[in-house]
Structure formats: C-alpha cells, structure tokens
Wavefront OBJ file of the C-alpha trace (Angstrom):
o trace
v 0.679 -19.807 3.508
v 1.944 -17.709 0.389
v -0.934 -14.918 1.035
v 1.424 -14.956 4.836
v 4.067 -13.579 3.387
v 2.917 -11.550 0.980
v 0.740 -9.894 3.433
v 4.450 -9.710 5.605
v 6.500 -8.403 2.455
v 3.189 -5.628 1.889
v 3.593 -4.402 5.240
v 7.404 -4.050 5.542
v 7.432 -2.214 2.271
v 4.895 0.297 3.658
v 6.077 0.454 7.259
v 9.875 0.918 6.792
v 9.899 3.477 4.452
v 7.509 5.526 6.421
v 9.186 5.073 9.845
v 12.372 6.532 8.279
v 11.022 9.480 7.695
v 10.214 10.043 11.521
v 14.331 9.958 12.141
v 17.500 12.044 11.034
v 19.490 11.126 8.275
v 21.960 9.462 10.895
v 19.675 7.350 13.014
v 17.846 5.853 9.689
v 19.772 2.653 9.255
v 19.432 1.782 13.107
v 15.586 3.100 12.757
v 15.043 0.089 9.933
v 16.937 -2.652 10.972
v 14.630 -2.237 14.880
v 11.509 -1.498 13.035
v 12.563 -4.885 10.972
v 12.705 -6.373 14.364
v 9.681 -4.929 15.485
v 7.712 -6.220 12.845
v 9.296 -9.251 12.497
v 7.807 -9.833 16.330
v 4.231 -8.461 16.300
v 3.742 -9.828 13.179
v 4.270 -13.592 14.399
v 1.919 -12.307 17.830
v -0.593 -10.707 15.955
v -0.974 -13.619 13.602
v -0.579 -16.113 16.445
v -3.140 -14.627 18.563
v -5.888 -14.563 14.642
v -4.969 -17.886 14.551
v -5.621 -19.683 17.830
v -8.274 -17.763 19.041
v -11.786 -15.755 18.641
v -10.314 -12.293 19.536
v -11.615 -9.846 17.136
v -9.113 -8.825 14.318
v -9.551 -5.023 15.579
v -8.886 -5.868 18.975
v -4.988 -7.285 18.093
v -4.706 -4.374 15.702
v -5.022 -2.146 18.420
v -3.009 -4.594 20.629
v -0.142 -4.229 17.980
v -0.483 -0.631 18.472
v 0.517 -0.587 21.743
v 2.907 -3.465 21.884
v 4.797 -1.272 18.979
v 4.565 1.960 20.479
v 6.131 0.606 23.601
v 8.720 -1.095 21.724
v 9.547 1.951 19.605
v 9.843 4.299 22.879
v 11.936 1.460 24.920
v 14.084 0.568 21.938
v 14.756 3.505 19.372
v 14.255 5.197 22.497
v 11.627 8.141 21.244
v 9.798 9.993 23.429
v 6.379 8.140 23.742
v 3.967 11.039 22.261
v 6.801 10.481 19.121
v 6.026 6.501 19.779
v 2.201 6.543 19.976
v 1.975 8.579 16.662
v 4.843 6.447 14.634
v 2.513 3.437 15.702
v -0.473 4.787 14.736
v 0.584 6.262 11.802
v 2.460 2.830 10.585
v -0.136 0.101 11.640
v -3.306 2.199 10.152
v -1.847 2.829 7.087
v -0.471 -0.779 6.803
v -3.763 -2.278 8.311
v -5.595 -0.171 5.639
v -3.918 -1.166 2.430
v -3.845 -4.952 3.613
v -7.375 -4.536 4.005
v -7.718 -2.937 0.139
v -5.322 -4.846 -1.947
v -6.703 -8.360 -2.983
v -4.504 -10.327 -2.651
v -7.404 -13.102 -1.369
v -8.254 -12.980 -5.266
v -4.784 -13.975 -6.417
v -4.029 -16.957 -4.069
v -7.687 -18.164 -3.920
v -9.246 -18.267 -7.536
v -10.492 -20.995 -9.203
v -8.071 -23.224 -11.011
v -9.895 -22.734 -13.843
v -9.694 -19.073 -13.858
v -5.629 -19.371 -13.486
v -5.520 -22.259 -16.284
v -7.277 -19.641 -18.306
v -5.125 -17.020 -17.327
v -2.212 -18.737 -17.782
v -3.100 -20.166 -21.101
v -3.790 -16.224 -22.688
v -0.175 -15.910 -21.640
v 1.160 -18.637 -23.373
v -1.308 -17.650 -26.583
v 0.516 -14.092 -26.112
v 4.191 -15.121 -26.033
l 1 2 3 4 5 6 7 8 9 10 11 12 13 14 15 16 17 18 19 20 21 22 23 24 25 26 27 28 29 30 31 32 33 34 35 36 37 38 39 40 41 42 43 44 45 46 47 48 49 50 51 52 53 54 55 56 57 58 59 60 61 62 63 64 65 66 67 68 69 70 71 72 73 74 75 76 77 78 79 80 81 82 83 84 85 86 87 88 89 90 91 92 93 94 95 96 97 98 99 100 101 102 103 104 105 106 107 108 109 110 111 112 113 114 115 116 117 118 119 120 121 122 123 124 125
C-alpha cells in the first residue's frame, strides 16, 4: 500500500511541474490544481483497472493517455494537438521513471536486510 503512494507522490512531482510549463504565467495555478484533478482520477482508474483485471499494463498506459488528453482539451480547454502532446509528454516521462526508480527494493526487502540497515544507523549515530 505504501509503494501506492509513493508511486502517486513520484508522479505528481514529475507531472505538475512539467505541465506548467505548457501554460502562461497566468493560467499556471488553474493548470495545477486540474492537472491535480486529473491525476488524482486516472490514477485511481488506471490502478483500478491493474488491479481487477488481466489487461496489459501498456494497454491502460495508453488508455490514460487518452482519457488525459481528452480531459486536458475539455477542461483546461487546449486545443487537442496542445492536449495529445501534454499527455504524451507527461504520462511517458512519468511511466518511464516509475518504471526506473526502485522503489520495489525499498518496500519489499528482506527484514533482515532492513534490521541490518537500520542497525549501521544506530552504530553511526
């Protein structure tokens, strides 16, 4: 459950920061707090869909593709060849790095490898 939202926190940090840079200064804060919403939404699909069935993981990617393209023409209201790239752009690079950082290492090591770690720090402080 913890690797959930770290995987949620990883892709917010790279998404938002990125999508502001496809806006004017003055349509930023509006830009974050819908791609916040967006995100907040295909996220729970996306991970609803891994969970309760056999579809391919590369399928939904490409299903969160669309569904965010759509929502970024239809609610920041972008033209869609502006949509289709922001969602490209977003979920590859965000798909990418999930896919890179291990984050499976740090919530699913052995207990003896964290008592181990855990007891260097202690031996350290």
């Amino acid at each position: 459950m913890m690797k959930l939202a770290f995987d949620f926190l990883l892709l917010i940090l790279i998404e938002l920061p990125i999508l502001v840079l496809f806006f004017k200064r003055k349509k930023r804060q509006n830009a974050i707090y819908m791609g916040l919403l967006i995100n907040i939404i295909s996220w729970a699909v996306a991970h609803v869909i891994f969970f309760s069935t056999d579809v391919n993981i590369y399928y939904i990617q490409a299903l969160v593709i669309v569904g965010e393209a759509i929502a970024f023409n239809k609610v920041l209201e972008v033209p869609w060849k502006k949509a289709i790239v922001m969602s490209l752009v977003l979920n590859i690079l965000s798909f990418l790095v999930n896919q890179i950082v291990p984050l499976d290492d740090l919530f699913y090591s052995r207990p003896e490898q964290v008592a181990g770690v855990a007891a260097g720090l202690r031996h350290s402080l």
